[in-house]
C-alpha positions as CSV (number, residue, x, y, z in Angstrom):
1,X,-25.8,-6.2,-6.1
2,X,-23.1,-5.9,-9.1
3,X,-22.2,-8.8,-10.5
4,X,-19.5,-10.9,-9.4
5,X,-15.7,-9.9,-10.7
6,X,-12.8,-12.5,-11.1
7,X,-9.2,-11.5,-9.7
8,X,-6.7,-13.7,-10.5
9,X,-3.5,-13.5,-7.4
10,X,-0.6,-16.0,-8.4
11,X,-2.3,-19.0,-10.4
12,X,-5.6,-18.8,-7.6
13,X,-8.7,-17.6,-8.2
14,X,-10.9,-16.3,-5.9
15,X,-14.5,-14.6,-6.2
16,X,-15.4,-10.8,-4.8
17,X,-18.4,-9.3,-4.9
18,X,-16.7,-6.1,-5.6
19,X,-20.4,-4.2,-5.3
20,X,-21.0,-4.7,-2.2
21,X,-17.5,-2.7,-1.4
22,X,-19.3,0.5,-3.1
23,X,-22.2,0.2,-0.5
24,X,-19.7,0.4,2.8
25,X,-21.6,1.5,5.8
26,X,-19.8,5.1,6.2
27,X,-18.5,5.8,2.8
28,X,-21.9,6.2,1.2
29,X,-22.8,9.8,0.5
30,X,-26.3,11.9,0.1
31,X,-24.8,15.4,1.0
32,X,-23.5,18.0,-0.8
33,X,-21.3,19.7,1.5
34,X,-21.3,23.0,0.1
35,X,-17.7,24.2,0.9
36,X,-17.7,27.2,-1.2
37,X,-20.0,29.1,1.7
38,X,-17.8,27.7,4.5
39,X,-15.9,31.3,4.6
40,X,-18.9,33.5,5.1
41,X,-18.3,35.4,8.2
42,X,-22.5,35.3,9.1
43,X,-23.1,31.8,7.7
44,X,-24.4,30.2,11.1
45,X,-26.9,33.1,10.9
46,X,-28.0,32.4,7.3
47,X,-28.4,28.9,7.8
48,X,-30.5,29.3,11.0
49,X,-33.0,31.5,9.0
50,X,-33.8,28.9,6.8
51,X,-36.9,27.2,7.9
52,X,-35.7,24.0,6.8
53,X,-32.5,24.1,8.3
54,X,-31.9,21.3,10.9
55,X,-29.7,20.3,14.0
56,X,-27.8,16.8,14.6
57,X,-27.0,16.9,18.5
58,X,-23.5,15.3,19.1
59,X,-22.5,14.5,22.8
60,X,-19.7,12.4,23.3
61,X,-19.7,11.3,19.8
62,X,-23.0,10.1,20.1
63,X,-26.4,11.3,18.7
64,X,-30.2,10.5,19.1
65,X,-32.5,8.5,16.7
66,X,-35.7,8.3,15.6
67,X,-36.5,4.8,14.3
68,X,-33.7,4.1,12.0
69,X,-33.0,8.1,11.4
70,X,-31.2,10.4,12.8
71,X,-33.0,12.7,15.4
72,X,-32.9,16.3,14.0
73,X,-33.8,19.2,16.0
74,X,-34.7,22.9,14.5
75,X,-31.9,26.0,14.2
76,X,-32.8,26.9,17.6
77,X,-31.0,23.9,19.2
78,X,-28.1,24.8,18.3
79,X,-28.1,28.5,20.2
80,X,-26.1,27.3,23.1
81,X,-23.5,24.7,21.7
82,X,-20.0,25.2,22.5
83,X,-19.2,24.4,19.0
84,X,-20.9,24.3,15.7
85,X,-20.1,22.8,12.2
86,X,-22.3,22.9,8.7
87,X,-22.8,19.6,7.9
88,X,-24.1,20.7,4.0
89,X,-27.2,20.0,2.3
90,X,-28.8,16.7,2.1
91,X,-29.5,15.6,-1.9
92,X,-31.8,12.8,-1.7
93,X,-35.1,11.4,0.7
94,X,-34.6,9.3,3.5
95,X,-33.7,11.5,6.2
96,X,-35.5,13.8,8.9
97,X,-33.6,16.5,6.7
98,X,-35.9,17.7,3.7
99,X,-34.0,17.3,0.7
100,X,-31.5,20.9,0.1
101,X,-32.4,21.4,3.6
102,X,-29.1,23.0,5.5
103,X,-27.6,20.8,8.4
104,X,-25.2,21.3,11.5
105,X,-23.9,19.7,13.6
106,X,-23.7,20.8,17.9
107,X,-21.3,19.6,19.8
108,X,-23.0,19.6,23.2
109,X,-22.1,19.8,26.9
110,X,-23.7,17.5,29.9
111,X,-25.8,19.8,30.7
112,X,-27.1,20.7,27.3
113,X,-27.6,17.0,26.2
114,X,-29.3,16.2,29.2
115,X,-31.5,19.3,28.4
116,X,-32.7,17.6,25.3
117,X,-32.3,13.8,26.0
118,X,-31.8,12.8,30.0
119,X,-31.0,9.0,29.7
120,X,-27.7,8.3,28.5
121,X,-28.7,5.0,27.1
122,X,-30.6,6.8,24.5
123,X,-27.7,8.4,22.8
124,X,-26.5,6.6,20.2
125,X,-22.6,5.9,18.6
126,X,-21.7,5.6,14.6
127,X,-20.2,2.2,15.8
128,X,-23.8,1.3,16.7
129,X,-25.8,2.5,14.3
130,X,-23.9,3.1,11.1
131,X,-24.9,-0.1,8.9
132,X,-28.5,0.9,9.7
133,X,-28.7,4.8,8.2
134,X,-29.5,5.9,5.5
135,X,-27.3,7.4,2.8
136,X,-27.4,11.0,4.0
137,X,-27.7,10.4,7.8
138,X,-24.4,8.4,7.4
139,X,-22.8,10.8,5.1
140,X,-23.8,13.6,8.2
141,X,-22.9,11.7,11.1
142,X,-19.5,10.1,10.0
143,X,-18.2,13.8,9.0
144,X,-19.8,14.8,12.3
145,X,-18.0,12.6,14.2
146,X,-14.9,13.3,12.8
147,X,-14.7,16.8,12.9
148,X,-15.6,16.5,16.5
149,X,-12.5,14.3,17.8
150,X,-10.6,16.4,15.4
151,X,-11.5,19.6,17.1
152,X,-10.9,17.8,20.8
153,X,-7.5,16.9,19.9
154,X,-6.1,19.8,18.1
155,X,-6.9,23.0,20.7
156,X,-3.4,24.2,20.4
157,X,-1.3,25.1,17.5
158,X,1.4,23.1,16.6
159,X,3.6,25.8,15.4
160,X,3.8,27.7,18.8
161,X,1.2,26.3,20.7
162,X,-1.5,29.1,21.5
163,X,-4.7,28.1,21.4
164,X,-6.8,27.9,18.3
165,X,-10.4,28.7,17.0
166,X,-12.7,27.5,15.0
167,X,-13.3,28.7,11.4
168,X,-14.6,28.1,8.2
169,X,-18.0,26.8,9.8
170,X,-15.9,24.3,11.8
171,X,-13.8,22.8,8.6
172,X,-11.0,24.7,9.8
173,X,-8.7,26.1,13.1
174,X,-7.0,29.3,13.0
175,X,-3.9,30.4,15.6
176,X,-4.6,33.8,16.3
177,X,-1.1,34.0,17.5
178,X,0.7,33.8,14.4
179,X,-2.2,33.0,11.8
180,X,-1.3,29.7,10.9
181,X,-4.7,27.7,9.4
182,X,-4.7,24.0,10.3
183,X,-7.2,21.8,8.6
184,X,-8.4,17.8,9.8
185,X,-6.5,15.4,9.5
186,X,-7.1,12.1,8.5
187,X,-4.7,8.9,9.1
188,X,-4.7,6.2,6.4
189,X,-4.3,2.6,7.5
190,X,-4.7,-0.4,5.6
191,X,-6.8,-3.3,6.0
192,X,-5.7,-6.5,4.8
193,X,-8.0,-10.0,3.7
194,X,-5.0,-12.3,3.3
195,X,-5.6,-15.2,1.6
196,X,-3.1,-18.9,1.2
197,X,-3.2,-21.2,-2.1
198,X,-6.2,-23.4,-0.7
199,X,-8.9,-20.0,-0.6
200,X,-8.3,-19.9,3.2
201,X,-8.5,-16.6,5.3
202,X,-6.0,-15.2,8.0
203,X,-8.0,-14.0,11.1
204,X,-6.2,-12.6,14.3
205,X,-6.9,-11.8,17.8
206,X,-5.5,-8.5,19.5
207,X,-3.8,-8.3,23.0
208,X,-7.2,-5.8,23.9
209,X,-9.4,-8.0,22.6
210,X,-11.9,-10.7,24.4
211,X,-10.8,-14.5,23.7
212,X,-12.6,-15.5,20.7
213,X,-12.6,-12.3,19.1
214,X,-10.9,-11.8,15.5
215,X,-10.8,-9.8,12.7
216,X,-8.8,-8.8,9.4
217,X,-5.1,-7.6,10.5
218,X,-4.7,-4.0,9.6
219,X,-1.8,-1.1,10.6
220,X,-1.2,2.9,9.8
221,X,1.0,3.6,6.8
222,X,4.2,4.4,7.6
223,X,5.7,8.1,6.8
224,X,7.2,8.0,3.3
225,X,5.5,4.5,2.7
226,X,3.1,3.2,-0.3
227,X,-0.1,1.8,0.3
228,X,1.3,-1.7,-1.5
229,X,3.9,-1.7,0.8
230,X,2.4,-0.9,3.7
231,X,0.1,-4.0,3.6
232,X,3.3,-6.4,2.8
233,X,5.4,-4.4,5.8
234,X,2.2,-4.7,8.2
235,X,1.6,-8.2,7.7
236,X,5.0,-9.6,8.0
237,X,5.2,-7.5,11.2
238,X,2.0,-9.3,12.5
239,X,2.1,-12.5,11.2
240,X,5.7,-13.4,10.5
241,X,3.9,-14.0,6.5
242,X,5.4,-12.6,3.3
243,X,2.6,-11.8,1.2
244,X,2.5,-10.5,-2.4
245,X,0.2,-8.8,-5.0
246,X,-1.8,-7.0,-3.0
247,X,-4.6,-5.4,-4.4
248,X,-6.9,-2.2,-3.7
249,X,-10.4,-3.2,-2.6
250,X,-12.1,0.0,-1.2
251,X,-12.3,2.2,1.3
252,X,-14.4,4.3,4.2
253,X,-13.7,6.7,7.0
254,X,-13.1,5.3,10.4
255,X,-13.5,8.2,12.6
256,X,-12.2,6.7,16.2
257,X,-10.5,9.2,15.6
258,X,-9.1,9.7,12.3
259,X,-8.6,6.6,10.5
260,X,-9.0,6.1,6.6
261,X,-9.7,2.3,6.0
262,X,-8.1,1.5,2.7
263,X,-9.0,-2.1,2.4
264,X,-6.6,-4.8,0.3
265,X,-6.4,-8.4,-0.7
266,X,-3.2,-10.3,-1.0
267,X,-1.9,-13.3,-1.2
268,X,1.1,-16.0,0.3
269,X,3.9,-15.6,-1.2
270,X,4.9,-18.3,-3.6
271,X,6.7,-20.9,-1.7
272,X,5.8,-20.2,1.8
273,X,4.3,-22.0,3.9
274,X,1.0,-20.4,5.2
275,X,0.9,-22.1,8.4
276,X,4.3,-20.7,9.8
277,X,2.7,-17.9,11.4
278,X,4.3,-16.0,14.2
279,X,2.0,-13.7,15.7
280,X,3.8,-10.9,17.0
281,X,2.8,-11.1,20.6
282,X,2.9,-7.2,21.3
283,X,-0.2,-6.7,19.0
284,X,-1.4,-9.7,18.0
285,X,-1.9,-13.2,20.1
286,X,-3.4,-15.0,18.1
287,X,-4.0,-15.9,14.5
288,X,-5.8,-18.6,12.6
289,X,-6.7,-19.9,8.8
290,X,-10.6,-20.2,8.2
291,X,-11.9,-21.7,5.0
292,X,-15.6,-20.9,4.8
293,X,-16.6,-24.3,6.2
294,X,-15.2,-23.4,9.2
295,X,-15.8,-19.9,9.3
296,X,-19.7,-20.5,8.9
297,X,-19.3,-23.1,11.3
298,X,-18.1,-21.3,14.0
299,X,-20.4,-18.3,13.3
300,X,-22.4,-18.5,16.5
301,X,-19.7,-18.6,18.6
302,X,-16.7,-16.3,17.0
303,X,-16.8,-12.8,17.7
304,X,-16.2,-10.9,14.6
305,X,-15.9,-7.0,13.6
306,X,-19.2,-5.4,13.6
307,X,-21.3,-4.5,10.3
308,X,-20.4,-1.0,10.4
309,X,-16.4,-1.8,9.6
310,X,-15.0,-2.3,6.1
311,X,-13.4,-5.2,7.8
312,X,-17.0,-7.1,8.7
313,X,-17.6,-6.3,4.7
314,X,-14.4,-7.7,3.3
315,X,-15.1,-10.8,4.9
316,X,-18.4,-11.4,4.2
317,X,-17.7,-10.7,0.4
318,X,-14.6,-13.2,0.7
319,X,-17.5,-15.3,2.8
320,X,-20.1,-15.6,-0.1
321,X,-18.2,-15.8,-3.2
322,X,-18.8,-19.3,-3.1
323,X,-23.0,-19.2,-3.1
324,X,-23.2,-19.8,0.3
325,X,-24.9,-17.9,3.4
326,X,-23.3,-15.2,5.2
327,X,-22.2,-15.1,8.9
328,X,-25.2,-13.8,9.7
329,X,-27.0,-17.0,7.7
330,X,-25.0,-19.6,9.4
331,X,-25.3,-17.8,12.8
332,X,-29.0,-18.3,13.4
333,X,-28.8,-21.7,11.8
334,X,-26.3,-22.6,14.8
335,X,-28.9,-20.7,17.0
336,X,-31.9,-23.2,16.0
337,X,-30.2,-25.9,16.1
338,X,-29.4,-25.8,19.7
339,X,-32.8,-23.8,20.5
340,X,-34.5,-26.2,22.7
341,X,-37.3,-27.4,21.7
């Protein structure tokens, strides 16, 4: 854990654990991905000859553990999937993968993922298990699932709409109408911890979401738009609140689909009132100040983002800049304390 940083936002200081930003669930990274082989015609081959070489098993963006690892399966698993991606090279321990081993990724049908593993229960999402892998299984699996929704939502071309292949080992799509390349793409959005003069957090609820549920507010950048002003345009949109200084926090993939979290801090503008909010009532239908007395407080009973999001992360760094527990913490505390006896 790095140490703790200052930032200073209009005369208030708050605390970050800034390090614990660097250790965010799906940006942490054990792979070498090893683009420079991507555009060998026979690479699938080449890879598959390697003894070492192994198979993640994707089926409606979901995979199969072992323990806290991914389940890998030899080259030979992959013979039958109706599409195929090279992964790259793992660079440390900790996986099923030995280290400079080759990986790919098989997107499977029904029928060949309930060849392998029957029981749907036992296939696993990133959402799931993403906090709990290791460096390189998340590094595998987050790409994995991204190139996979990519590839399911871009079939055609969008230059004169034929329909496209795969190439450079599933990195890329080709037209083979008129040869246009088109490469994933990624979405950026920003994520916001929005903080008031007293140290206090803005929380909201979405239209989608369960009553009790809340989270950071977040929106896509707009076309032609900076990430600064994005997360001033986004919240003032959402909250009817004019913040200011916002600053860059970190960041990790979100692929459900395409998302790039780009996670910020800013503050109330100076002279506003924090508690004219006006959620926007398309979006959001709900939104609340926390300080962390209230927010460890209500632990037990608040649903909040899950610890594979950036957003579950930002909070609990806001959360423990103090010296206090985390929600986790102050959850089981509220558990005992109503455990009968």
């Amino acid at each position: 854990m790095a140490a703790i940083r200052h930032a200073f936002q209009v005369g208030v200081l708050f605390l970050f654990d800034l390090g614990a930003l660097s250790d965010l669930p799906l940006a942490r990274s054990a792979v070498n991905r090893d683009a420079d082989v991507r555009v060998r015609q026979e690479l699938f081959a080449e890879l598959a000859g390697e003894p070492d070489c192994r198979v993640l098993a994707l089926w409606n963006g979901k995979t199969l553990m072992s323990g806290d690892a991914l389940a890998l399966f030899p080259a030979d698993a992959a013979a039958s999937a109706e599409l195929l991606f090279y992964l790259g090279r793992t660079t440390e321990p900790g996986s099923n993968a030995a280290v400079n081993a080759p990986v790919l990724a098989a997107v499977l049908s029904d029928d060949e993922a309930a060849a392998i593993e029957p029981d749907p229960d036992r296939w696993v999402s990133l959402r799931e298990s993403g906090d709990s892998l290791g460096d390189a299984d998340s590094a595998l699996m987050t790409a994995a699932v991204a190139l996979a929704n990519w590839h399911a939502s871009s079939p055609h071309c969008p230059r004169c709409g034929a329909t496209t292949e795969p190439e450079l080992a599933g990195w890329a799509r080709r037209c083979p109408a008129c040869q246009n390349q088109i490469f994933p793409r990624t979405d950026p959005a920003v994520i916001v911890l929005v903080l008031d003069g007293d140290d206090r957090l803005l929380l909201g609820s979405n239209v989608l979401w369960p009553e009790g549920r809340y989270s950071l507010l977040a929106g896509f950048v707009e076309a032609g738009e900076s990430l600064e002003h994005a997360v001033c345009r986004e919240i003032a949109e959402e909250a009817g609140v004019k913040v200011e200084d916002p600053r860059y926090l970190g960041s990790q993939p979100w692929p459900f689909p395409r998302s790039m979290m780009l996670g910020f801090s800013a503050q109330v503008a100076a002279g506003r009132n924090p508690d004219d909010l006006q959620p926007d009532g398309e979006e959001i239908v709900d939104l609340r100040w926390f300080s962390r007395e209230q927010l460890r407080k209500e632990a037990g009973t608040l649903l909040l983002p899950g610890q594979t999001s950036i957003a579950r992360h930002l909070i609990d760094a806001w959360l423990v800049a103090d010296g206090g527990g985390d929600l986790d913490e102050s959850a089981r505390a509220a558990a005992s304390a109503i455990a009968p006896a």
